[in-house]
C-alpha positions as CSV (number, residue, x, y, z in Angstrom):
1,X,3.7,-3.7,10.5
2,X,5.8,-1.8,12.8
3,X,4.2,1.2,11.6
4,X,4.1,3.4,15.1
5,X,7.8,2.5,16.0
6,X,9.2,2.8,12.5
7,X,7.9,6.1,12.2
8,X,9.1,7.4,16.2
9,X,12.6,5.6,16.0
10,X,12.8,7.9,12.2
11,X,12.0,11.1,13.9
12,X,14.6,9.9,16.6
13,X,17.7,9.5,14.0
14,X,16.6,12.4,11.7
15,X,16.6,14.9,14.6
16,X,20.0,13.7,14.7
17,X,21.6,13.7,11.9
18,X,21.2,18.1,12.2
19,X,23.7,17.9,14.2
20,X,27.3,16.5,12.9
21,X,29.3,15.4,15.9
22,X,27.5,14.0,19.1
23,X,28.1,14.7,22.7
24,X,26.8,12.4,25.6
25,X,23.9,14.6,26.4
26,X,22.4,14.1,23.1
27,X,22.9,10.6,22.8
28,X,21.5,10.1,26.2
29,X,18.8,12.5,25.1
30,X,17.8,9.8,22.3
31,X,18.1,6.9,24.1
32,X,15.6,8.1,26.0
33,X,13.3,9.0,22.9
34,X,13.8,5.7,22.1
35,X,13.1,4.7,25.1
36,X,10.0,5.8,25.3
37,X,9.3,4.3,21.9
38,X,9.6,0.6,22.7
39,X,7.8,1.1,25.8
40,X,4.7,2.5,23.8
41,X,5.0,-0.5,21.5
42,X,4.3,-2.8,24.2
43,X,8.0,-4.2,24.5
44,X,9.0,-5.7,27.6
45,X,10.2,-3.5,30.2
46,X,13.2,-5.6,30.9
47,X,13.9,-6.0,27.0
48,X,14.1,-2.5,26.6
49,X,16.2,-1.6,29.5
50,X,18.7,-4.6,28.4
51,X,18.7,-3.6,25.0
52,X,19.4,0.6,25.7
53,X,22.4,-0.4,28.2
54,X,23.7,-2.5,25.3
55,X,23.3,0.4,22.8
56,X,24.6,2.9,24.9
57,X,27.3,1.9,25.6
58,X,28.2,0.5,22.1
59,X,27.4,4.3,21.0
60,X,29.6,6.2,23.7
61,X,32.4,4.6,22.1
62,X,35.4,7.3,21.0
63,X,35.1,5.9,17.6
64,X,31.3,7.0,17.0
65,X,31.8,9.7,18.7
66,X,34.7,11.0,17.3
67,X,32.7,9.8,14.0
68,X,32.6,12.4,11.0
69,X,28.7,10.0,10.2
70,X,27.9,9.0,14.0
71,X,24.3,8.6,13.5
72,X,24.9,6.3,10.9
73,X,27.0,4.6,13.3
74,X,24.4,4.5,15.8
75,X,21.7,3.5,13.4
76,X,24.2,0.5,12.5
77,X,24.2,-0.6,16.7
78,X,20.3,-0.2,16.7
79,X,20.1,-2.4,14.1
80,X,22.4,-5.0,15.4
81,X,21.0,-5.2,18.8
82,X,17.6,-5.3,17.5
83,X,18.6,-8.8,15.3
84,X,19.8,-10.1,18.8
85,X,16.6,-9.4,20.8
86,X,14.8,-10.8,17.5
87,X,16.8,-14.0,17.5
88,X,20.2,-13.1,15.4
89,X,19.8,-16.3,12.7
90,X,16.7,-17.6,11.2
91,X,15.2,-20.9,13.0
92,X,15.0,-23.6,10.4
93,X,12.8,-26.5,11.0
94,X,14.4,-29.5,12.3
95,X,12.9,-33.2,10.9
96,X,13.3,-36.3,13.0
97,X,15.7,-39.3,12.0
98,X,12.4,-41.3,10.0
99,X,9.6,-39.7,8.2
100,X,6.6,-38.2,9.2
101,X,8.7,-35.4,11.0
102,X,5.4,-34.6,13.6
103,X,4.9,-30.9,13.9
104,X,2.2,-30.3,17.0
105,X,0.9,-27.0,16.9
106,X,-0.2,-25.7,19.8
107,X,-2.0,-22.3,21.5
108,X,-5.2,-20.5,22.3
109,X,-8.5,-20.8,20.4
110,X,-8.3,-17.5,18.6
111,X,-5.0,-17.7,17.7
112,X,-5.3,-18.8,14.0
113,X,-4.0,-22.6,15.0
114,X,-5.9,-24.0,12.2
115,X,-5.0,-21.2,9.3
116,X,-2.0,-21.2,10.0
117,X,-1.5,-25.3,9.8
118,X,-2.8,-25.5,6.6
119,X,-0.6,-21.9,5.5
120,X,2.6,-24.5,7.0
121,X,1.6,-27.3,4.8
122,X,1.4,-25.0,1.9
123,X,4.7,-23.8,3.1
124,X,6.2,-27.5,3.1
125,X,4.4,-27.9,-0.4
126,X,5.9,-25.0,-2.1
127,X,9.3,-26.5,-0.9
128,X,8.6,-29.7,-2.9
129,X,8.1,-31.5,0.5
130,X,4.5,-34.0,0.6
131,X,2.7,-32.8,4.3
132,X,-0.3,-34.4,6.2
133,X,-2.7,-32.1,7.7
134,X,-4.4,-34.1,10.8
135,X,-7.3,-32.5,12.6
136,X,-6.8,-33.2,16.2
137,X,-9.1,-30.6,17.8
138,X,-11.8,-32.4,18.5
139,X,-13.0,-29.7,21.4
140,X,-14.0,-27.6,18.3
141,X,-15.9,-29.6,15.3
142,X,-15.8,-26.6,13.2
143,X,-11.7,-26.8,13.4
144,X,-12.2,-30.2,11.4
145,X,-14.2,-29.0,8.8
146,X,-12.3,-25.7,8.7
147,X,-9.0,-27.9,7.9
148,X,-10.6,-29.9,5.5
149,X,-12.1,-26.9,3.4
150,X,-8.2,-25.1,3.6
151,X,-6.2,-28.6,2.8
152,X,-8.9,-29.3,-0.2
153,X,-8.5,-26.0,-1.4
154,X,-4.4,-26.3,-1.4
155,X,-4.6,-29.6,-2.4
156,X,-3.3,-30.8,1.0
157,X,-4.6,-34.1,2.7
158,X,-6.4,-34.4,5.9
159,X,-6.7,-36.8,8.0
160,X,-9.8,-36.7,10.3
161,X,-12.2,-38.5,12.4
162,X,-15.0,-38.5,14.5
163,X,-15.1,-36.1,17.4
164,X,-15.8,-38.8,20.1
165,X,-12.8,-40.6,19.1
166,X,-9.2,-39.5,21.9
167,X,-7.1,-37.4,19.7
168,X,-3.9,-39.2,20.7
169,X,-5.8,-42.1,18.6
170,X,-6.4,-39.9,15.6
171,X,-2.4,-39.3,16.0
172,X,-1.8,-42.3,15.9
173,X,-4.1,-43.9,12.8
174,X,-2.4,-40.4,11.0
175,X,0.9,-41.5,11.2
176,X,-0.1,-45.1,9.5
177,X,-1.9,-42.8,7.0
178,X,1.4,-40.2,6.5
179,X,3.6,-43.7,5.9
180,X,1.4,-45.0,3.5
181,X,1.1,-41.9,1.8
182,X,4.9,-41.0,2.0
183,X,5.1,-38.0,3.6
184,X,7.7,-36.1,5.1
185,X,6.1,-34.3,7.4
186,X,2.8,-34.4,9.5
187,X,1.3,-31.7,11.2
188,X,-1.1,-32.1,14.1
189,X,-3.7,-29.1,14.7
190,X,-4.1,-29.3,18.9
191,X,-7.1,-28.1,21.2
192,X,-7.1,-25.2,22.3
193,X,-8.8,-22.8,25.3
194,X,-9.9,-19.2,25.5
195,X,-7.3,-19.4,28.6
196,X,-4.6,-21.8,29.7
197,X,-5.8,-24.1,31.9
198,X,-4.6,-27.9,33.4
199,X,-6.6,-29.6,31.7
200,X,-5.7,-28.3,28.5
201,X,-1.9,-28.6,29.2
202,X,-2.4,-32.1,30.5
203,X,-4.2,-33.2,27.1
204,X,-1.1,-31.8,25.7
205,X,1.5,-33.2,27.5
206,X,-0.1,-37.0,26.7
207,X,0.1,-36.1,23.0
208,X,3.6,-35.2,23.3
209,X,4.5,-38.1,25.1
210,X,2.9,-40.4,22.5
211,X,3.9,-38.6,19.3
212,X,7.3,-37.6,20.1
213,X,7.1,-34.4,17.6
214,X,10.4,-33.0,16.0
215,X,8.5,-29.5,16.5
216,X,6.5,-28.1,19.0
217,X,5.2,-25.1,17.4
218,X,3.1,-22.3,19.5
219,X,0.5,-20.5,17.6
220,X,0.8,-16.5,19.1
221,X,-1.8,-13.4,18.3
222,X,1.3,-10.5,18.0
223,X,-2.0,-8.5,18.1
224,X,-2.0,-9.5,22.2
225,X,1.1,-8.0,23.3
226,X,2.6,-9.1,26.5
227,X,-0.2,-11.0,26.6
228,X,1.3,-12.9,24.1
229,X,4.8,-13.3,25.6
230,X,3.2,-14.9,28.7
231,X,1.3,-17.5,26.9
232,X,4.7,-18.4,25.4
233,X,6.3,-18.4,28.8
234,X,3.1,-20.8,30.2
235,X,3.3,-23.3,27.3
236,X,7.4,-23.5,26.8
237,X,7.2,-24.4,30.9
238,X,5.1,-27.3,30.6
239,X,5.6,-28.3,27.0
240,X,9.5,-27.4,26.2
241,X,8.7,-25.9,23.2
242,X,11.1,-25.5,19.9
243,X,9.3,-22.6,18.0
244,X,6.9,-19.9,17.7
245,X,4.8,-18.7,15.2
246,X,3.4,-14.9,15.5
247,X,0.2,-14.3,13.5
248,X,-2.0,-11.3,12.8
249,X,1.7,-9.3,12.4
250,X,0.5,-7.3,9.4
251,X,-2.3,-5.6,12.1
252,X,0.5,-5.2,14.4
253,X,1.6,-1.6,14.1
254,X,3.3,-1.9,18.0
255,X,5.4,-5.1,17.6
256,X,5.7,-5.5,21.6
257,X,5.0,-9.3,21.1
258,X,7.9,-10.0,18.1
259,X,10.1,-7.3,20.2
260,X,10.4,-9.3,23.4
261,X,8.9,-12.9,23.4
262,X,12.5,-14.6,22.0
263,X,14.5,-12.7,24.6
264,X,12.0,-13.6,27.7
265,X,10.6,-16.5,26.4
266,X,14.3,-18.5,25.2
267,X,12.1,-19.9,22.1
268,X,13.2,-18.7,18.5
269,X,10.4,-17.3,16.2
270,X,9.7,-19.3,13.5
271,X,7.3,-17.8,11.2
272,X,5.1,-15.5,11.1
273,X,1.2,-14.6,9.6
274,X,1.0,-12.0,7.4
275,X,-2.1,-11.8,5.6
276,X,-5.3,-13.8,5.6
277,X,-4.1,-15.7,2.3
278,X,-2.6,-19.1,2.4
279,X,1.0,-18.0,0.8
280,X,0.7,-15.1,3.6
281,X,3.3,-17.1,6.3
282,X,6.9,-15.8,6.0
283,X,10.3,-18.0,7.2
284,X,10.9,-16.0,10.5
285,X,14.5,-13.4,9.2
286,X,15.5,-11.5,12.3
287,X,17.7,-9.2,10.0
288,X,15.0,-8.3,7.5
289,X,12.3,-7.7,10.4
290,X,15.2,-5.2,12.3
291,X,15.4,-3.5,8.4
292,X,12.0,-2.9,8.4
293,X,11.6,-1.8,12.0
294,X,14.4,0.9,11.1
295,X,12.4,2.0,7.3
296,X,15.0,0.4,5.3
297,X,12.6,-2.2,3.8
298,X,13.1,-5.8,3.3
299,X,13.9,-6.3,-0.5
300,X,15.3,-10.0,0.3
301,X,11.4,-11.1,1.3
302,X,10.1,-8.9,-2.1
303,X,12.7,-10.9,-4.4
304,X,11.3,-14.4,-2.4
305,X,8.3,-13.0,-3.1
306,X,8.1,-11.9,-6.7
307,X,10.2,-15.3,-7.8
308,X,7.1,-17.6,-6.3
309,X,4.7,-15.7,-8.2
310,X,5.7,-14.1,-11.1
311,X,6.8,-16.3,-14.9
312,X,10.3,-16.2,-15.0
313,X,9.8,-16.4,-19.1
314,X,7.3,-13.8,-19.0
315,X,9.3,-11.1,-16.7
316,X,11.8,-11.8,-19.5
317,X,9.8,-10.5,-21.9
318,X,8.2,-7.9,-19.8
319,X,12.1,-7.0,-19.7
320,X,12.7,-6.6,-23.1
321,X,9.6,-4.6,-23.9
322,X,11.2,-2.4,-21.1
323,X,14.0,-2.0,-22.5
324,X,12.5,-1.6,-26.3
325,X,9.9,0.5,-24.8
326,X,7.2,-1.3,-26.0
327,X,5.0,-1.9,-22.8
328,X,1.7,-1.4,-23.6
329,X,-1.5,-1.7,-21.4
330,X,-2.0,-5.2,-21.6
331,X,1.6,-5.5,-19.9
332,X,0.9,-3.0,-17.2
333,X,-2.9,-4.9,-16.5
334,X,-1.2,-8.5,-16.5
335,X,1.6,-6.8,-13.9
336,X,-0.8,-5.7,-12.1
337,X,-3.0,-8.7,-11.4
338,X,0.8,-10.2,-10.7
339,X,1.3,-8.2,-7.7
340,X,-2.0,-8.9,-6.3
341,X,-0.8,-12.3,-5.9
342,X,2.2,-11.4,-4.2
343,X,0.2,-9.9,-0.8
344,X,-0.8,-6.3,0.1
345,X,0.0,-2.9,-1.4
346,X,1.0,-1.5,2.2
347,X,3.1,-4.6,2.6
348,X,5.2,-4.2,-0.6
349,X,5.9,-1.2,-0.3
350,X,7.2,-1.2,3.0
351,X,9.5,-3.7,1.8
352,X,11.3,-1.4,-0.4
353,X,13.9,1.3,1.1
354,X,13.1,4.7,1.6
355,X,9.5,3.9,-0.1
356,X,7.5,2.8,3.6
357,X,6.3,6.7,4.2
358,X,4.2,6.1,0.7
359,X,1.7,3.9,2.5
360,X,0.8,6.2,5.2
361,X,-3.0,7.1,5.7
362,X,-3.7,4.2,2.6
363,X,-5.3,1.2,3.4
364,X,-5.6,-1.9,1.8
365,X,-9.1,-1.6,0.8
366,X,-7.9,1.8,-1.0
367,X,-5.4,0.5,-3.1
368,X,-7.5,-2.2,-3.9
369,X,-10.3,-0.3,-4.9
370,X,-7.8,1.3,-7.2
371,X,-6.7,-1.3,-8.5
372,X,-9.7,-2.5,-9.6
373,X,-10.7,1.0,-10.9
374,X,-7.7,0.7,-13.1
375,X,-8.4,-2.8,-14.5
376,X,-12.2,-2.0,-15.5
377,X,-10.8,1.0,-17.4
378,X,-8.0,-1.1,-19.3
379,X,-10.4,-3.5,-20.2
380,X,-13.1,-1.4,-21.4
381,X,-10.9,-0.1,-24.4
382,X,-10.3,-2.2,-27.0
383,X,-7.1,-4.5,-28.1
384,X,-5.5,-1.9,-30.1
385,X,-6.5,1.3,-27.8
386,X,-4.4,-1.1,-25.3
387,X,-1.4,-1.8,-27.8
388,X,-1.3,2.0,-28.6
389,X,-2.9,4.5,-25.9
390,X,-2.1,7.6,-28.4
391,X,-4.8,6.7,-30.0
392,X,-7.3,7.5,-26.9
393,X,-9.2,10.7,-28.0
394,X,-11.5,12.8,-26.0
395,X,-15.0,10.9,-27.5
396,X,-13.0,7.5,-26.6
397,X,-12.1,8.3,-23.2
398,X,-15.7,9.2,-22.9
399,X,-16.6,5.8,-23.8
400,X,-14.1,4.1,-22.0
401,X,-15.4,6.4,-18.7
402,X,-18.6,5.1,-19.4
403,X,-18.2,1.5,-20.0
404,X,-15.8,0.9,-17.0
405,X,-18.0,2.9,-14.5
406,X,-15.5,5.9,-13.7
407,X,-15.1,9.4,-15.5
408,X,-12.9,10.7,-18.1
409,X,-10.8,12.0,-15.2
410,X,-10.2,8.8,-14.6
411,X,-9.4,8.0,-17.6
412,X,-6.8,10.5,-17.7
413,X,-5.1,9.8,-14.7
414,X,-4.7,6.1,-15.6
415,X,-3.2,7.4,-19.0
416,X,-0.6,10.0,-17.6
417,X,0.3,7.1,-14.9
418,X,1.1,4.8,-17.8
419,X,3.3,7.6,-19.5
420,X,5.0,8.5,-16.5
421,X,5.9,4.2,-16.5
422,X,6.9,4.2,-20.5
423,X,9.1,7.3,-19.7
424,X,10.8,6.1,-16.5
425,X,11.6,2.5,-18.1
426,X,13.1,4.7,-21.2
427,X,15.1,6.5,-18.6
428,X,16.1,2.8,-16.9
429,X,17.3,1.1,-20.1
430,X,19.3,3.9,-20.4
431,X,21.0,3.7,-16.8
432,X,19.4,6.7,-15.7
433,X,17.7,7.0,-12.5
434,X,14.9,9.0,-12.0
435,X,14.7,11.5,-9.3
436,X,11.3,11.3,-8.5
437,X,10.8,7.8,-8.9
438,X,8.5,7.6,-5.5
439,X,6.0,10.6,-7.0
440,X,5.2,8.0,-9.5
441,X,3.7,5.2,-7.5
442,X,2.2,7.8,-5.0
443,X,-0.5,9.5,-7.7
């Protein structure tokens, strides 16, 4: 995510940091730099030229000149303005006086409409609040069966009918069924077009009229760009929408579409897709996107993260086998399968400061592919090779090689990356810091 501009707007702020105090020329010299970074990220030409006048003149203040640490003044300014072009505070969603709140989501076939309703629901669910998914897009039969595989899967209801019945009538037999049913919120999947058209606003503006939705959210590809901010112009115009969700943000190595489509568009962002996986939607935090933009990670998000999926009792545990240093292999394999959970190896690791460079030129099938490596090995040895790795030899790494399908090598490296673990953990309990804590995770 972000990966092109991160990396420019870093060359940018380490080229000047060489140079102590800052004159005018240089930091109009940057400006243009960076400059020349949004533009290639697809940002909005009006939203970068706004956003450099704001910065410049925020940085040709005497106090960051006159600044023993300017840079890290200006950094500080970047970072500001880009939490006001992202929106400044986090858009909640906003429930009606009397249950079901009705969400309508709304956008181009393509977008991930349907995914991403059921990804909402799961979102509700998680926040101990009961949803209703209804399948409304009777343009596309394969939607409604789509929503019903997803919400039987997450254990989600769906309401659905058949195709020749109006989908303002499906609305409305769904919102006897969410009151029976109890729950707090309903949310409608919409039709949708390869292109905005009349017809297909005009279906939606009848909806709207008849459902009277607390939200209307639109469903955006941040894959498309401007293309993307248009849509969101188009459908706010005729709808009056009260959020956006961006999807497809983790192939999004631009950002042009998160970048500008709050400031042009008025509407706040309200989540976005992540991943392919269900738990992969993420409350919209204009302050933790600008952190990652800028390579200083997003450990909020990884904490959010790691407390959904991880046993509270067991990372106690894990803890004080830390701390005893008695973690063993069947500790590191059961973390490992943890983290899976939690989303991609690129992604986490972005999400930790200063550690975003280690994911450069890996892909997510890589570190998959390793990670699966690593659990064939571990469980080709037995329980008490696993309790106590010294006792790995050179005949049992052979047979370990051979019954996970790798090579001794293999073996090895696994090993040494499990001692380099034990050693930095005994170096942790004892408030020590290890220097080259990144090397470790980059073997």
């Amino acid at each position: 995510m972000f990966e092109v501009l991160a990396e420019k707007l870093s060359k940018v702020f380490s080229g000047l940091s060489n140079k102590g105090r800052l004159s005018e020329k240089e930091i109009d010299e940057a400006l243009r730099q960076i400059r020349l970074a949004l533009l290639e990220a697809d940002v909005n030409f009006k939203v970068v030229k706004n956003f450099l006048s704001v910065v410049r003149e925020k940085a040709l203040d005497a106090a960051v000149l006159e600044s023993l640490t300017p840079v890290q003044q200006i950094i500080k300014i970047v970072n500001a303005e880009l939490i006001n072009m992202l929106g400044t505070e986090p858009a909640k969603l906003k429930g009606s006086s009397k249950a079901p709140s009705i969400i309508m989501l709304v956008g181009l076939q393509g977008a991930g409409k349907t995914t991403t309703a059921a990804k909402l629901a799961l979102h509700l669910k998680q926040s101990n609040l009961k949803a209703l998914l209804v399948a409304a897009d009777t343009r596309r039969p394969a939607a409604i069966e789509q929503l019903k595989v997803l919400g039987g899967q997450l254990g989600i209801p769906v309401y659905s009918e058949d195709v020749k019945v109006d989908p303002v009538e499906i609305c409305r037999h769904a919102i006897k069924q969410a009151e029976e049913m109890a729950a707090s919120w309903m949310i409608v999947d919409t039709q949708g077009r390869l292109h905005i058209d009349e017809a297909l606003m005009q279906e939606l503006v009848e909806m709207k009229k008849a459902l009277q939705p607390a939200e209307i959210l639109l469903v955006a590809d941040a894959m498309t760009g401007q293309d993307a901010v248009n849509i969101a112009g188009e459908f706010n115009n005729n709808l009056g929408l009260t959020g956006l969700i961006l999807t497809k943000m983790d192939g999004d190595a631009r950002g042009g579409a998160a970048l500008s489509i709050k400031f042009v568009s008025g509407v706040p962002i309200k989540f976005i897709g992540v991943g392919e996986k269900s738990s992969s939607l993420e409350v919209f935090y204009p302050d933790r996107l600008a952190s990652r933009i800028l390579g200083m990670g997003d450990v909020m998000t990884l904490i959010e993260k790691a407390e959904q999926t991880f046993d509270k009792q067991k990372m106690q545990q894990l803890e004080q086998k830390l701390r005893k240093s008695e973690f063993d292999l069947d500790d590191m394999l059961e973390q490992m399968r943890q983290l899976k959970k939690m989303g991609s190896f690129t992604q986490l690791v972005e999400m930790i400061p200063g550690f975003s460079k280690l994911t450069k030129g890996i892909s997510d099938k890589e570190s998959l592919d390793k990670t699966k490596k690593i659990e064939a090995i571990i469980l080709s040895m037995t329980a008490e090779e696993r309790r106590n790795p010294d006792l790995i030899n050179g005949s049992r790494k052979r047979r370990i090689a051979k019954g996970s399908g790798t090579t001794p090598s293999d073996v090895n490296q696994l090993l040494n990356q499990f001692h380099a673990i034990q050693k930095m953990s005994k170096m942790i309990s004892k408030g020590k810091m290890p220097g080259n804590m990144p090397n470790l995770f980059a073997r």
